[in-house]
C-alpha positions in Angstrom: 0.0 0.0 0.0 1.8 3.4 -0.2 1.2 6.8 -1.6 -2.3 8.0 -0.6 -4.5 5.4 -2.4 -4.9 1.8 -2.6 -6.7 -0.7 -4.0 -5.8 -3.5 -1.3 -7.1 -3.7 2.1 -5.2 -4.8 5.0 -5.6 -7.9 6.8 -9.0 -8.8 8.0 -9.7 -8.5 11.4 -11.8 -11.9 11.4 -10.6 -15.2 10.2 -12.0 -17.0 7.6 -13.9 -20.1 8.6 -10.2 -21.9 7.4 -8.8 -20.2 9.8 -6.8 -18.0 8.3 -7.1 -14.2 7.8 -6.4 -12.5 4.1 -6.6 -9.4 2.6 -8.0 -8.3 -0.9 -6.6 -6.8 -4.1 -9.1 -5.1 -6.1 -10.1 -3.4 -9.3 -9.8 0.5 -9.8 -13.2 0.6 -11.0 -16.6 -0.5 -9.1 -18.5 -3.1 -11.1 -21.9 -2.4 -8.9 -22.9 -0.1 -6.3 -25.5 -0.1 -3.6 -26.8 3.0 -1.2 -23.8 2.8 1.3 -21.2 0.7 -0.3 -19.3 0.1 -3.8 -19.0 -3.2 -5.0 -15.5 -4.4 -6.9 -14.1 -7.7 -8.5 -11.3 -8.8 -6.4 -9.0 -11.3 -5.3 -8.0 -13.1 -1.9 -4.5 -12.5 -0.8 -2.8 -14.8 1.8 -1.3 -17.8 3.1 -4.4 -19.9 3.1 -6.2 -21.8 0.6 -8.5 -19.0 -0.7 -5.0 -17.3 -1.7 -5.9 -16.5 -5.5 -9.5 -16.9 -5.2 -11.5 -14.4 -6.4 -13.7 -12.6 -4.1 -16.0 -9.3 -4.1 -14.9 -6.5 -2.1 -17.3 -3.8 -1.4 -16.1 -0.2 0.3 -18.1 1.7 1.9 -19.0 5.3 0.2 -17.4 8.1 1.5 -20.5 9.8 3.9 -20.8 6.4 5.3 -16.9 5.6 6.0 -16.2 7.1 8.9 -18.9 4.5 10.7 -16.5 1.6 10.6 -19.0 -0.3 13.2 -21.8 -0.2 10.1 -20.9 -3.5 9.3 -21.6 -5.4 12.8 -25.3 -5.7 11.8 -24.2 -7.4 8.3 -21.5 -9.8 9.9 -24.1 -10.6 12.8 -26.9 -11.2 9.9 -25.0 -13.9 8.1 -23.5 -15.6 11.4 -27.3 -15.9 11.7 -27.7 -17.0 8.6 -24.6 -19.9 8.5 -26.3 -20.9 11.6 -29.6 -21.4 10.0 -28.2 -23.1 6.9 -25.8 -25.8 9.3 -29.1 -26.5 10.6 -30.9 -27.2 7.5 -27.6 -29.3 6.5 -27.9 -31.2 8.9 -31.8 -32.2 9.5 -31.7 -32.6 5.8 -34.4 -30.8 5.4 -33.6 -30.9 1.7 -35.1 -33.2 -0.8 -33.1 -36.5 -0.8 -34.4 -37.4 -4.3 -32.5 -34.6 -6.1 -29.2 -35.4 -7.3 -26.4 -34.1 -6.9 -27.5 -33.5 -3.5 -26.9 -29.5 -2.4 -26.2 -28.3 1.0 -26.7 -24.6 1.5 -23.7 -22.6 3.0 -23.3 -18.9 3.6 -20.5 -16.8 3.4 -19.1 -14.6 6.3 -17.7 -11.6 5.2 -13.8 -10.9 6.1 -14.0 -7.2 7.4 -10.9 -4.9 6.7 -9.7 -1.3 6.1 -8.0 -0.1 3.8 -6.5 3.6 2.9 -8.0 5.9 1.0 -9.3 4.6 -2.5 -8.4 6.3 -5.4 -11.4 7.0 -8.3 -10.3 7.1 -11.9 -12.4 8.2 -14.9 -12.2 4.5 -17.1 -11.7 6.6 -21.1 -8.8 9.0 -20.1 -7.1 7.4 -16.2 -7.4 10.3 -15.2 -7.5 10.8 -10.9 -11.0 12.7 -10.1 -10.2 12.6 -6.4 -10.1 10.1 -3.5 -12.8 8.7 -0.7 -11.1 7.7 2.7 -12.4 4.8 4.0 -11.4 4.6 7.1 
């Protein structure tokens, strides 16, 4: 990371349900956005098995940055969530007759920071200004 902008995030404060903890390296350009966060293609970076994998990471938008704790509700939703899918996993509630048999699973998102993100116009590259997100 260096300079004022990045497009990598620092470690993430969680681990990963393999135990480890990674970081991301991500595109310049958001491929989506939603009301509070941008949405880019990514990649997992680390010394666990995800290392390469690709992954979404999404960055909150500037108004919303500085409330780093906006995120507890999300990460607190899908622990709900895993918890409600082991459960269906494993009173196989699914229908046995359907092959391949599926198991539902749900992802818990890795939360990091990262500096401040730089925006570039896509035709010319040329910087129209940073967000921090921290």
């Amino acid at each position: 990371m260096g300079g004022n902008s990045s497009h990598e995030t620092y470690e993430s404060s969680n681990a990963h349900k393999d135990g480890y903890h990674y970081w991301a390296k991500f595109e310049t350009e958001p491929f989506d956005e939603g009301v509070s966060r941008y949405a880019f293609k990514g990649e997992y970076k680390g010394s666990g098995p995800l290392n390469g994998d690709s992954c979404v990471t999404k960055v909150f938008k500037k108004q919303y940055a500085k409330n780093y704790d906006m995120w507890v509700p999300d990460l607190a939703s899908s622990k709900k969530a895993r918890m409600f899918a082991e459960n269906f996993n494993a009173k196989q509630l699914y229908k046995l007759d359907i092959e391949p048999r599926r198991e539902l699973d749900f992802v818990i998102p890795l939360i990091a920071k990262t500096d401040k993100l730089s925006r570039f116009e896509l035709l010319w590259f040329i910087p129209l200004g940073s967000e921090d997100k921290r």
